[in-house]
N, C-alpha and C positions, 0 to 999 in steps of 0.2 A: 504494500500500500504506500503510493505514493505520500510525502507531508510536506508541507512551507513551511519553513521556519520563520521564526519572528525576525531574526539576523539575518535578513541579506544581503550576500556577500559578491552580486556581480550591480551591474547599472542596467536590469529590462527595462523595453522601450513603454517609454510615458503610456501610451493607449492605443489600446486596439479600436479598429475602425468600425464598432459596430453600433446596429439601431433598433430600438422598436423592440427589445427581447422582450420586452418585461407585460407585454400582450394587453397596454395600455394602464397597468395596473400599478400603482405608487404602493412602498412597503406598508403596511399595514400594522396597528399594534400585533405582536403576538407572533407573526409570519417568520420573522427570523429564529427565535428561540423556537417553534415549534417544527421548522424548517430541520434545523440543529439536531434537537432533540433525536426524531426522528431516523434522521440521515445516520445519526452517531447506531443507534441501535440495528439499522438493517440499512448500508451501503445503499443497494438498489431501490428503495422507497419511490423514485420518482419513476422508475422503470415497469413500478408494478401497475397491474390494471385495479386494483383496490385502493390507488393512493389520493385517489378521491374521497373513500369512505374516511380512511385513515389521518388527514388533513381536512377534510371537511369541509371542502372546499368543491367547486364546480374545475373541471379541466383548464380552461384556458389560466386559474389561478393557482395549480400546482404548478404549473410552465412558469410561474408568475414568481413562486414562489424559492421555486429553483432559481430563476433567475440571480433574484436579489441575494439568495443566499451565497450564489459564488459569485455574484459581482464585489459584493461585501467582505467578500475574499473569509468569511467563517465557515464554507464548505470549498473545495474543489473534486476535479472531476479526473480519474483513472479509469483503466477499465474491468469491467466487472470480472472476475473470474469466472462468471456462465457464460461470457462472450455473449451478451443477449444488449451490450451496450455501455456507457460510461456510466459508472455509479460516482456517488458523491462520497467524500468522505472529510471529516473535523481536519481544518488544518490546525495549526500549534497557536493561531492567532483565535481561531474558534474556539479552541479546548479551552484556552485559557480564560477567554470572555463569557462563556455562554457552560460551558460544563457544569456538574453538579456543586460541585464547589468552588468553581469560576469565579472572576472577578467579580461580574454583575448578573450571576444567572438571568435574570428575569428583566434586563435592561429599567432599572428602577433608578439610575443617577443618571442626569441628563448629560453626564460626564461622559457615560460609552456612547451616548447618539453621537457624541464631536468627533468620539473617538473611529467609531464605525464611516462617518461622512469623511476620514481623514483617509480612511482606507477603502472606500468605496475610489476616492481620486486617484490615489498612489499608485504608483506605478505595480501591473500592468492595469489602469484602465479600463476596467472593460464596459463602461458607460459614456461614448465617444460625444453626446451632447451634453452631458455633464461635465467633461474635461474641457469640453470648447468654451461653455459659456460660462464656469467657474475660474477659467486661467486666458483665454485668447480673446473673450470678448468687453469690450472694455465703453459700453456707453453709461452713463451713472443712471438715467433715467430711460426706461423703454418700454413700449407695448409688445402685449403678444405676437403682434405680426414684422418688431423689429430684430425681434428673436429669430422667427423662421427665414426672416432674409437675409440676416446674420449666417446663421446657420448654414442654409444653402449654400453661401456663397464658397464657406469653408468644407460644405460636404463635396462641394464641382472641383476641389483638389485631392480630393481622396482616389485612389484605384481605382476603385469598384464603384459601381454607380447607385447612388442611393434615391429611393425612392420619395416622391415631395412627402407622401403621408406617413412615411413613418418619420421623418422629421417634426412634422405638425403632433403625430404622440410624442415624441418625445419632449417635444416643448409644451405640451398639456398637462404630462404626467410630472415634468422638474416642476411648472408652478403649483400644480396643485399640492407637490412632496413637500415645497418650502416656503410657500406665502403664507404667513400665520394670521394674515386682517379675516377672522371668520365674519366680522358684520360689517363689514364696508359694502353701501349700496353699488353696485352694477359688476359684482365679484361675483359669479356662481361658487359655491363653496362646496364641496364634497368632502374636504379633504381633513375634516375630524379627525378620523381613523388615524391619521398617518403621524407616529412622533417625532420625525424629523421638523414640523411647521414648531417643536420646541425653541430650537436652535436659532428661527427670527433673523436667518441668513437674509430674505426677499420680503417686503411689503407692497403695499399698493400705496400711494402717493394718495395725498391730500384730497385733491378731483378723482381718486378713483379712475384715471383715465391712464394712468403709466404706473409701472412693476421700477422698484429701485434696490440696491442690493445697501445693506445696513452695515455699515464702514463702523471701525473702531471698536475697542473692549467689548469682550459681550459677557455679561452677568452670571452668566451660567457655566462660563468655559474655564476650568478650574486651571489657574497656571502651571499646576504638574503635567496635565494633557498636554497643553500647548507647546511646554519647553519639551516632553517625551516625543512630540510629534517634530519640533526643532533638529532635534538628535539625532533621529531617526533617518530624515529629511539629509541631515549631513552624511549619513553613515552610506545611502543612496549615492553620494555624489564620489564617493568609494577613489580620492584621492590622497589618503591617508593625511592626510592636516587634520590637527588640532584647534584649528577654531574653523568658523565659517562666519562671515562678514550680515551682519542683521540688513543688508540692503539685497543679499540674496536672499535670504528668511522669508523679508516680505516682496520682494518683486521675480523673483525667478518663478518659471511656468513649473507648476506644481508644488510650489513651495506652502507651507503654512498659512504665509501670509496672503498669499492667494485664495486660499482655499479657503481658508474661514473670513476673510476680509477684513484683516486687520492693518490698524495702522504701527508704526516706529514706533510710539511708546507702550502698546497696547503686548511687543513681544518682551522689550526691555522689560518692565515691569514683571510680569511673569518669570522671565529670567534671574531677577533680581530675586524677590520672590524666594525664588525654590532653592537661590545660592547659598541662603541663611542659612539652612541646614542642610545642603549638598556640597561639599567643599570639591564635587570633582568637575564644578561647572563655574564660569561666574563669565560676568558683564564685562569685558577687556576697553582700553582705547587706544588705539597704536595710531598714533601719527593724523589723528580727528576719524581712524578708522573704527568704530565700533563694531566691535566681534564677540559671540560666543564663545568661550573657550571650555574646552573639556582636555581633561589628563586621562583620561581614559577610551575604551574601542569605545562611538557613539552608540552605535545600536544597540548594546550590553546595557548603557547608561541608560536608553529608553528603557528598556523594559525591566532594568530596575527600577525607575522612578516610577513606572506603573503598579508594578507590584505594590511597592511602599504607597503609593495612594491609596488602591483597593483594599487595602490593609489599615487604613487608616491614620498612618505613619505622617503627620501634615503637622509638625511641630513649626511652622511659621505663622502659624491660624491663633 
């Protein structure tokens, strides 16, 4: 059985080119850990003709479910030993989040939503209009329909020729995953269900008339996440330095700072933060250059600082 480790140790490419998996359907409460659960006790779960009964769910939302689960990167896909097709199985980033004694079985801190939205991005990808319009598209204010011509413009460079309508789901399915105005007049709202609209990435503007992405600190995102996902982010760039420059943190295509929409003191802070009681990390300034610095391998450092939060270990609080 294939497993991902939480250390990766090469640089895979940013995103795969694809559209429209998720069969219209944004994650739902519940869809991932029961996705998990599932998958952990019988591989093949999504291969069976019973996995309707068993997820509870109607066909196109086991497809749905699958989906998210290994785009989320807490299942991936090998092949079955009955050769009847690819089953899923826990990666090391799944086991730990979502297992019986996991970090956050039941995703109950809005800590693992940042954390899961941080690895839905990372590389590899596999949600190509989330990667375009969380890292390459850059207008502050825009409608639905500046998104699909956005979009488009960036899908007409791709190989493979993509379809206008799964473009248009895909830009139905991100708003409704992350605009959290559930009563703002001329909004159809569906999207209750989904706990990603936590995280307050996307709103609706004043008139109701334009979608704006929400810049700067966000109340919920706990500084351990952010500098683990910092670390991480470096360990990715697999150039062995010891620090990495806060002006890639927040402006390089897949960085942190992209990803959750943060501004320069929103990552410093955080940084500062967790160096109180992490001595293998701190806020550097070399020559007006402000850097991260770590004395140790980064991606080790991630996921010991994860550990220690889900543990409760937050002696700067």
């Amino acid at each position: 059985m294939k497993q991902t480790s939480l250390l990766i140790e090469y640089k895979p490419s940013p995103c795969n080119p694809v559209f429209a998996r998720h069969e219209t359907f944004h994650p739902r409460f519940g869809w991932l850990k029961k996705g998990f659960d599932l998958a952990q006790k019988n591989p093949s779960i999504f291969l069976q003709d019973d996995a309707l009964i068993q997820l509870g769910v109607g066909k196109n939302m086991v497809n749905s479910i699958r989906y998210w689960c290994h785009a989320f990167k807490i299942l991936e896909e090998d092949t079955d030993i009955s050769g009847k097709g690819r089953s899923s199985f826990p990666t090391e980033f799944g086991s730990k989040l979502l297992s019986e004694n996991g970090w956050d079985s039941f995703l109950e801190d809005p800590a693992s939503l940042w954390l899961l939205h941080w690895n839905l991005l990372k590389p590899t990808c596999e949600a190509a209009s989330w990667y375009y319009i969380f890292n390459l598209f850059r207008e502050n204010d825009f409608t639905n329909d500046d998104l699909i011509e956005a979009l488009t413009d960036y899908a007409k460079g791709l190989k493979n020729s993509i379809a206008d309508n799964s473009l248009k789901k895909d830009i139905t399915c991100l708003l409704r995953m992350y605009v959290n105005n559930r009563n703002k007049k001329g909004f159809v709202e569906d999207s209750i269900d989904c706990p990603f609209n936590e995280l307050g990435l996307i709103h609706l503007t004043e008139d109701s008339r334009y979608f704006a992405f929400r810049f700067g600190p966000k109340f919920n995102l706990p500084p351990e996440i952010l500098v683990a996902t910092c670390l991480e982010y470096a360990s990715l760039e697999n150039d062995g330095a010891k620090t990495i420059a806060i002006s890639r943190l927040l402006y390089n295509l897949g960085s942190p700072g992209m990803v959750f929409k943060l501004t320069e003191s929103a990552i410093c802070d955080a940084i500062e933060k967790v160096a109180k009681y992490d001595r293998s990390i701190s806020l550097s300034d070399s020559s007006g250059l402000i850097q991260l610095s770590f004395n140790e391998d980064p991606a080790k450092l991630s996921v010991n600082i994860l550990e220690r939060y889900y543990q409760g270990d937050r002696r700067w609080r």
